[in-house]
Phi, psi and omega in degrees: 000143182287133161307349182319308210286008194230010162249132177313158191299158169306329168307327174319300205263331179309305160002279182318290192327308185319313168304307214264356188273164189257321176279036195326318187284358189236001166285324209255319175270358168308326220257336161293352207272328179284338166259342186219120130318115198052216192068358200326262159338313175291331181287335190277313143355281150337265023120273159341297188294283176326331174293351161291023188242348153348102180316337156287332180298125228280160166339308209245023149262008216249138183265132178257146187241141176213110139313075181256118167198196198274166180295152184063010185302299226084051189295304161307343166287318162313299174333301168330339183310302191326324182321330168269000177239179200277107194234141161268122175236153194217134185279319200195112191292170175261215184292157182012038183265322159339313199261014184258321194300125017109070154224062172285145154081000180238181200253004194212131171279129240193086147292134183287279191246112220268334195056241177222095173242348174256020171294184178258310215303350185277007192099185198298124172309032208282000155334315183288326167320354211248002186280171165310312196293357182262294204084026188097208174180171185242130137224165178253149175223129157263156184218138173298136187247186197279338186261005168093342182286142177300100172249164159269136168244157163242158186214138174263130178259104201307167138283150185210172188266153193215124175216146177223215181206164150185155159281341156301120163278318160299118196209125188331136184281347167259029158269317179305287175347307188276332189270144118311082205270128192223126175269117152320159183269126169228037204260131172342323195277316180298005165247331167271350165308324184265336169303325176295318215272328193301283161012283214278340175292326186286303218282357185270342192258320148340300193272337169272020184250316168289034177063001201262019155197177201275301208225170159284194159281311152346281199307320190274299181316332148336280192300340161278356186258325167302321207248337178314287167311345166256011174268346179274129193250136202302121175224191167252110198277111213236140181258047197265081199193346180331289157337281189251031118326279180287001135315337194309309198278156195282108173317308196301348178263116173327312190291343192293355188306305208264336190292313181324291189328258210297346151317291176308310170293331174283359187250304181316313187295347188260313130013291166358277202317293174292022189300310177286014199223318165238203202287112210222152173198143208264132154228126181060030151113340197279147189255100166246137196247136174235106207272142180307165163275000186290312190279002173267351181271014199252290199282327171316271185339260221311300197284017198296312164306309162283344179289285170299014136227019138309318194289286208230038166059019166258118175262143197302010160254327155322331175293312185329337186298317198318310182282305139325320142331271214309297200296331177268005171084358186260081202222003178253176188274131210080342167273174227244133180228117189256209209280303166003282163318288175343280170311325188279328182289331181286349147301280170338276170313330175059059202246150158280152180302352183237039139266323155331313204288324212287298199320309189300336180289319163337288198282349170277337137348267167305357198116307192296333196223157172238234181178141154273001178067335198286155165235098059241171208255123158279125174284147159219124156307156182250313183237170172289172198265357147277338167285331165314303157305338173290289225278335168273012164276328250221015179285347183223127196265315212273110185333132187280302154000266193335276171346273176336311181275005183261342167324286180286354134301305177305309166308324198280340183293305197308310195303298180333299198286330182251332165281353207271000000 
């Protein structure tokens, strides 16, 4: 019999390979590059946060991912990532169906459309329950029991890992909270990237229809991507560096409180990945990995985006207002932006004005602006428009030099104390 029948597949051992690379993520995004068009950072991103939904992977990893942007952005495109793991999908839950739903065995919750699941006004918000930081949640349902008589049953609804979508700029602020939040490229060029990428996709589904390949490129990066996760072997992510990890971030914004958590759990998940490439050792059979500080500045850059805008309650489309302030002349604290201003940024932007008003409701949100209530509303900065800009520059305060080496001391005493 040929030895043939007994080599694995190609997918297989590029897998393998992958793993066994010093540089995994950028192995793992050739084969994204093959499923998603552009995004660079958000798929990679992306991609990382979903290994928390791996069944070892402990609770208080399970990550919530929220998609925001205008129709056609490419949300659902992103989305696809899930597609490699055991994803439950759902377009759009109704009133409590949450507390009804079936997600024994899978490993990813897949919201189409979040609607308003995170109001109260939609019935109990529980979607934010479902985050690490909740743990699930108990409801009680009645149910008919076999004699026909009416019980209370109680049933627990686990954490689970969650990406999901919305067209919403405003959103409950402890849903927000919890999420991980990523704006599609919604800039021309991510758009002749997908004009390219679709092109070169009819035509590979071409040749596979005339026999002149096996499969697409989609299809086989699937299948490497697929078999890459189920190759990942359960381990422990040990973070020994925490302490001047968090000097980086600006103390004075509150939320960062809660962002330490998802900083940490994103180094960890990346950890995942590099189990074979870094510094790892089996104790009592458990595989524990301690990712370099090179490799949490790997993983800072990619999440860099949902980070500034965690850090300063601005999402990449709200930010866009900045450069239109600056053109109009509106950057000190205290000057005034009426219906007038309003109408010329939704010029400016190729925007409507009452998508203009919400992004401007945004930053009266945050702090930044304030509203007269009137209609139509007159806006006032609160702060000038370059200290706005310092705090979205300004997610890592600390010389990166520095850092490190005060990183790589901290670390080598934590390793000393738990690998040695």
């Amino acid at each position: 019999m040929s030895d043939e029948i007994f080599k694995p597949h190609p997918a297989e051992r590029e897998a393998e390979e992958i793993l066994n690379d010093p540089n995994p993520l950028e192995r793992v995004k050739k084969h994204l590059d093959n499923i998603i068009a552009g995004e660079d950072n958000n798929k990679k991103a992306i991609f990382i946060l979903l290994l928390s939904g791996l069944k070892w992977v402990p609770a208080e990893l399970k990550q919530m991912i929220l998609l925001k942007g205008e129709s056609g952005a490419g949300k659902s495109h992103l989305m696809k990532i899930a597609d490699l793991f055991n994803t439950k999908t759902v377009g759009r839950f109704t009133k409590h169906a949450l507390d009804y739903t079936d997600l024994e065995g899978y490993e990813i919750l897949r919201l189409r459309e979040i609607g308003y699941m995170d109001q109260e006004e939609q019935g109990v918000s529980t979607i934010k329950f479902l985050s690490a930081d909740d743990m699930g949640y108990e409801v009680e349902i009645t149910e008919r029991g076999e004699n026909g008589r009416w019980t209370t049953v109680q049933r627990r609804i686990p954490p689970i890992t969650v990406i999901t979508s919305t067209t919403r700029v405003d959103l409950e602020s402890q849903f927000e909270r919890r999420a991980w939040i990523f704006n599609p490229d919604e800039s021309p060029e991510q758009t002749e990237r997908i004009r390219q990428w679709k092109v070169r996709h009819e035509y590979e589904k071409v040749a596979v229809t005339l026999g002149k390949r096996e499969m697409t490129s989609y299809d086989y990066s699937v299948m490497v991507l697929k078999a890459l996760i189920r190759k990942l072997e359960p381990c422990v992510v040990i973070v020994p560096y925490v302490e001047t990890l968090f000097k980086m971030f600006d103390t004075r914004n509150l939320r960062i409180r809660g962002d330490y958590d998802k900083i940490l759990a994103a180094i960890k998940l990346y950890g995942i990945l590099l189990q074979r490439v870094e510094s790892h050792k089996k104790i009592n059979g458990t595989l524990f990995v301690a990712p370099s500080p090179r490799r949490a500045f790997e993983v800072l850059n990619v999440i860099r985006g949902p980070l500034t805008a965690m850090q300063t309650g601005l999402e990449a489309r709200t930010r866009r207002l900045i450069q239109p302030l600056k053109n109009a002349g509106i950057t000190e604290a205290g000057a005034k932006i009426s219906k007038e201003d309003r109408e010329q940024i939704a010029l400016d932007l190729g925007l409507s004005e009452s998508t203009i008003r919400k992004y401007l409701n945004e930053w009266v949100k945050r702090g930044y602006l304030s509203s007269d209530g009137k209609r139509p509303a007159t806006y006032t900065l609160l702060l000038p428009l370059s200290e706005i800009e310092s705090r979205l520059h300004a997610i890592v305060t600390y010389d990166f030099t520095r850092l490190e080496r005060e990183m790589v001391e901290e670390m080598r005493k934590v390793r000393r104390m738990l690998l040695a």
